[in-house]
C-alpha positions in Angstrom: -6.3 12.2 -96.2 -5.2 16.0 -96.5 -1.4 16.6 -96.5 0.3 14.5 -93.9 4.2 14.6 -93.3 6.5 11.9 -93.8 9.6 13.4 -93.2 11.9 16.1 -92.4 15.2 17.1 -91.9 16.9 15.1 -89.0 18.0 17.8 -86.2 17.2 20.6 -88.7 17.8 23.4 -86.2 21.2 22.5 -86.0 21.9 21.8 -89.3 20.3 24.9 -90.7 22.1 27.2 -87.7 25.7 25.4 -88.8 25.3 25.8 -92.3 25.1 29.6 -91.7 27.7 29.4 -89.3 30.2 27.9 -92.1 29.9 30.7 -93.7 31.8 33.2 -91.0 33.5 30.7 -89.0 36.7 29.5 -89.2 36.3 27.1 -86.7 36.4 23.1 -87.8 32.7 21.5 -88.9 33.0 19.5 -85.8 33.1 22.5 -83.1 30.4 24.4 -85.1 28.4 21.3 -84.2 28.6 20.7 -80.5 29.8 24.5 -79.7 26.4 26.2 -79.4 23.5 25.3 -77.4 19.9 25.4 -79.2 18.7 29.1 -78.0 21.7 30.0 -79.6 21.1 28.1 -83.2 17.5 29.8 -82.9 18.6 33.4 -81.9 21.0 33.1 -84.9 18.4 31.4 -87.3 15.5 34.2 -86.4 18.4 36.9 -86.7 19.7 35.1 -90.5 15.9 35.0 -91.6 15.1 38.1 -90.4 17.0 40.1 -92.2 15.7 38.2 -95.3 18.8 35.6 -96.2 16.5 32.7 -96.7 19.2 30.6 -98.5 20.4 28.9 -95.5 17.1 27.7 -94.3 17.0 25.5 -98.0 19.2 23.1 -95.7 16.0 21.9 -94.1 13.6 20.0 -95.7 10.2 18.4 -95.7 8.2 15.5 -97.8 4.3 14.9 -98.0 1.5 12.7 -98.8 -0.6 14.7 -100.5 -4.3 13.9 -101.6 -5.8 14.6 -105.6 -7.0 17.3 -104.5 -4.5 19.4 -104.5 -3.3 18.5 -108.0 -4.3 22.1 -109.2 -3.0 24.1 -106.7 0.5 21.8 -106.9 0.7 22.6 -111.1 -0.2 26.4 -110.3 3.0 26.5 -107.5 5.3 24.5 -109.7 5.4 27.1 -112.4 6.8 29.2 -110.3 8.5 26.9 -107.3 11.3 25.3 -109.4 12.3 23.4 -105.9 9.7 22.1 -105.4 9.3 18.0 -106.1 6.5 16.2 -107.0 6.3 12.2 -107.8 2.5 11.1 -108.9 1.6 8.4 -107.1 -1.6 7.2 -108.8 -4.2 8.3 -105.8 -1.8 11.5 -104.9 1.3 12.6 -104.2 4.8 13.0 -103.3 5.5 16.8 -102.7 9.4 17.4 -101.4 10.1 21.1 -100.7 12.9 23.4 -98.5 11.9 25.5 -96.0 12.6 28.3 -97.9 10.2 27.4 -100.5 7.9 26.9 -97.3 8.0 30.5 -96.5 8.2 32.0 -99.7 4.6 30.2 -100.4 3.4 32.3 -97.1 4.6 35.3 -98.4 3.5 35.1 -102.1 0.6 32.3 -102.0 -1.2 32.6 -98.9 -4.6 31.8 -99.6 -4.0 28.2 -101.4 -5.6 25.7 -99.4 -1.7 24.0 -99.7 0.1 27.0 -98.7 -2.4 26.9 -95.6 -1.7 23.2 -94.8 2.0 22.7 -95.0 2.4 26.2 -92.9 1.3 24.0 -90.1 4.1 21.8 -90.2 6.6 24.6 -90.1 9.4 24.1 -87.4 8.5 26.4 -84.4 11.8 27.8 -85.1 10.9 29.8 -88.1 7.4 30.6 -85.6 8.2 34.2 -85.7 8.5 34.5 -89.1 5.7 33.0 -90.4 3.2 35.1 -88.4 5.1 38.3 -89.8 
């Protein structure tokens, strides 16, 4: 079985790309929402994450299946992931994580088999800056 994903943030662009937009804006949640197009939530989000504020990228995140296999690798990230969420599931597990987390692992764990298989699933929004 490997890692397979079983869910994710709904319209996570958008949701990551307002919740940075709360921040500065004093417009009403429901304008953030509908008033910029999705090059625009990208060109902000690859702008945000660029220049390192990974806290608004927490917004989005992502659940997996994950094998025995990786039980040692999981215990290893845990100790110093607090975000991350694991439920055992007798034959594997449940593995809940932000997308910060996602690209923190990149950056500091590269070479665990994990770290290698969840990078795949990244959203092609964050592309750039996971082949930094």
């Amino acid at each position: 079985m490997g890692i397979v994903l079983l869910s994710q943030t709904e319209n996570m662009l958008k949701v990551i790309a307002t919740a940075a937009r709360v921040c500065y804006s004093g417009l009403p949640l429901k304008e953030l929402l509908s008033k910029y197009s999705e090059e625009e939530d990208r060109k902000l989000i690859e702008r945000v994450v660029g220049m390192g504020h990974l806290s608004v990228v927490e917004h989005g995140v992502m659940t997996f299946k994950v094998d025995s296999s990786y039980k040692d690798e999981l215990f290893k990230i845990m100790i110093d992931k607090p975000f991350l969420k694991i439920s055992d599931i007798g034959n594997g597990f449940i593995v809940s994580l932000n997308l910060r987390t996602i690209l923190e692992l990149i950056s500091e764990k590269p070479n665990l088999r994990f770290t290698k298989k969840i990078s795949k699933f990244l959203p092609d929004f964050l592309f750039r800056q996971k082949n930094q």
